[in-house]
C-alpha positions in Angstrom: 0.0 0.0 0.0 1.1 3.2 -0.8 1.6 6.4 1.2 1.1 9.6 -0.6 3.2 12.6 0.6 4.5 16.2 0.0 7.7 17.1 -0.8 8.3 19.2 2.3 12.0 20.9 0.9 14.7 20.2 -0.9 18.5 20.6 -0.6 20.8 20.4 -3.7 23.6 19.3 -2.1 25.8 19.2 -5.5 25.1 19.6 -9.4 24.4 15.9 -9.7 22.8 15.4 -6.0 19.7 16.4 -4.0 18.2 15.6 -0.7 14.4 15.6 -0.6 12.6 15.8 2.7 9.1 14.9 2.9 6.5 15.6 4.9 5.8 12.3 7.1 7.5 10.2 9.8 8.0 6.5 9.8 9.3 4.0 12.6 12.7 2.6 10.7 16.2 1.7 11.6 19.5 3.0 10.2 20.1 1.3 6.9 16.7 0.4 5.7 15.3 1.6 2.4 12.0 2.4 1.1 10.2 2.3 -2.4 9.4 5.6 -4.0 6.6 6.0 -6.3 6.2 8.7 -9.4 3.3 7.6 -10.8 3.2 7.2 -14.2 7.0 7.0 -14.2 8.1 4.1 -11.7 8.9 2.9 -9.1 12.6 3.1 -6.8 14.4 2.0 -3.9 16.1 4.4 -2.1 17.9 4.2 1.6 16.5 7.2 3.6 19.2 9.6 4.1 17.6 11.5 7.5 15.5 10.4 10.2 12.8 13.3 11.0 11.2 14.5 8.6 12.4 11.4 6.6 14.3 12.4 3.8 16.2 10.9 0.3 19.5 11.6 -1.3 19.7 11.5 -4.9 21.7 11.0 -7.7 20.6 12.4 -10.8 21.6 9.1 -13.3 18.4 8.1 -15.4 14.3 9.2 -16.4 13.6 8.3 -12.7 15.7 10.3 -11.1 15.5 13.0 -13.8 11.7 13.2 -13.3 12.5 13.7 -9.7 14.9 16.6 -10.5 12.1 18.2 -12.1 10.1 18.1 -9.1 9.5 20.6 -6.6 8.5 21.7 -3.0 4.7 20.4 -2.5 4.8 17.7 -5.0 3.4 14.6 -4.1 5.1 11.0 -4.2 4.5 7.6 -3.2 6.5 5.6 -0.6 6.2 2.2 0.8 8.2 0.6 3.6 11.0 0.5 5.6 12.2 -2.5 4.0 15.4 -4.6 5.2 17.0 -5.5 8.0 18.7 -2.3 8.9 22.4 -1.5 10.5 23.5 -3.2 14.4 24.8 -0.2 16.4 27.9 -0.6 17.6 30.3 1.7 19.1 33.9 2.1 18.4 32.9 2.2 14.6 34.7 3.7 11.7 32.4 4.7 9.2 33.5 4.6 5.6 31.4 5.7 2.9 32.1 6.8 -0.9 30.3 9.0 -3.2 26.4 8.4 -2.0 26.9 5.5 -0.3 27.6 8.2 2.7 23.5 8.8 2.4 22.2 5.4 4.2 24.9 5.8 6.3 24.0 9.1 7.9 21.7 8.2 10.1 24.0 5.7 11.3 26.6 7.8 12.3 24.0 10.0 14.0 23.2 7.2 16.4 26.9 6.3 16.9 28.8 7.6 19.5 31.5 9.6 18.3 32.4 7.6 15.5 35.4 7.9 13.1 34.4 9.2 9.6 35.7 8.6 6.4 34.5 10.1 3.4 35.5 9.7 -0.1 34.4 11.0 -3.7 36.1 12.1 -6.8 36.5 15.8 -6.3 35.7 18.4 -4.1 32.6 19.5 -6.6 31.3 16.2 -5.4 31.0 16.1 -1.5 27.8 16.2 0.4 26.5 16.7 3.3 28.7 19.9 3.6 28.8 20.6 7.7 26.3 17.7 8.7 28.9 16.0 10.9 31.9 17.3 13.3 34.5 18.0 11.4 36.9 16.7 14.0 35.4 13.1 13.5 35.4 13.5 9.7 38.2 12.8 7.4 37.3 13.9 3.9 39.3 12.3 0.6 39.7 13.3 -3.0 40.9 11.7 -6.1 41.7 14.6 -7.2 43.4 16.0 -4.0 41.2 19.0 -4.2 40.2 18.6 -0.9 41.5 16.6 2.4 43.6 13.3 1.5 44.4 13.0 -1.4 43.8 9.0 -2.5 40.8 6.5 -1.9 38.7 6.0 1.7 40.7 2.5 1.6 43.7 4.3 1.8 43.3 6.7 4.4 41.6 4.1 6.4 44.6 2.2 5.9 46.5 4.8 7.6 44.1 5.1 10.3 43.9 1.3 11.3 47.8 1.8 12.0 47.4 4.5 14.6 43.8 3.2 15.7 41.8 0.5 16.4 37.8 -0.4 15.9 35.4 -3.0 16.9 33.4 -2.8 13.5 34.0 -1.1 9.9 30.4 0.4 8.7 31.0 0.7 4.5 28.7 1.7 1.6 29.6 2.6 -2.2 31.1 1.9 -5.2 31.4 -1.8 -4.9 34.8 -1.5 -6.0 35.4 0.5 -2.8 33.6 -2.0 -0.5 35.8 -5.0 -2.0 38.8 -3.2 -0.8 37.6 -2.1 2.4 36.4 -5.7 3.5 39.9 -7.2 2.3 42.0 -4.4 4.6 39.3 -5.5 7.4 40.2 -9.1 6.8 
């Protein structure tokens, strides 16, 4: 069953990304997605990005997406869900996330306590979430260099398991990225 709601604001956090907060609550845990409806367009998974108001982050990559580009405050979607099992809180975590695999794991962080952040993307054009966390618990990467470390999240948390150590490794993006990550965890 679908809920209809109202796109309550949105926040464009780069050229290629928004957030979309919309105007209802739901009972969910860190990591769990839901289905978004456009009708007469399709229908989407996406992992919620904020916790109240619930909220999405978007990359612009295909009709779906570009559709929802197009829309604006007061619109009206579809959602259904939470679906999935959701993240285990644990403490002592390093959270590593790369491009928008950092949105499902915002709400994580925010019910961690104090946890180490890394963050990685191409370029500095590219980074979201601009002053969402402390920035003494996050450690932004680049590519490019252009801003922070210059290098991959798997190589600055390499650095940072050799001065530090965690009980658990949190990780979403590029798959490429979360290969690497699990084999410097193993």
């Amino acid at each position: 069953m679908h809920k209809i709601v109202k796109i309550k604001k949105i926040v464009n956090e780069n050229k290629d990304v928004k957030t979309f907060f919309l105007d209802t609550k739901i009972d969910y845990k860190p990591g769990q997605f839901i289905m978004l409806w456009i009708p007469g367009i399709d229908e989407k998974p996406f992992s919620l990005s904020y916790a109240e108001p619930i909220a999405i982050t978007v990359e612009k990559k295909g009709n779906f997406t570009e559709k929802l580009f197009s829309m604006k405050t007061g619109d009206k979607i579809g959602i259904r869900g939470p679906y999935g099992k959701g993240f285990e809180i644990k403490n002592n975590a390093i959270v590593v996330a790369g491009g928008c695999g950092y949105a499902p794991l915002a709400p994580l962080i925010e019910k961690l306590k104090a946890p180490e952040i890394i963050f990685g993307c191409k370029t500095k054009n590219r980074v979201i979430f601009n002053n969402r966390f402390k920035k003494s618990k996050l450690n932004i990467c680049t590519d490019d260099g252009s801003l922070g470390f210059k290098g991959f999240a798997s190589d600055l948390l390499m650095q940072v398991l050799k001065q530090k150590k965690f009980k658990i490794v949190y990780t979403c993006g590029p798959e490429i990225m979360m290969r690497k990550i699990f084999e410097i965890c193993e």
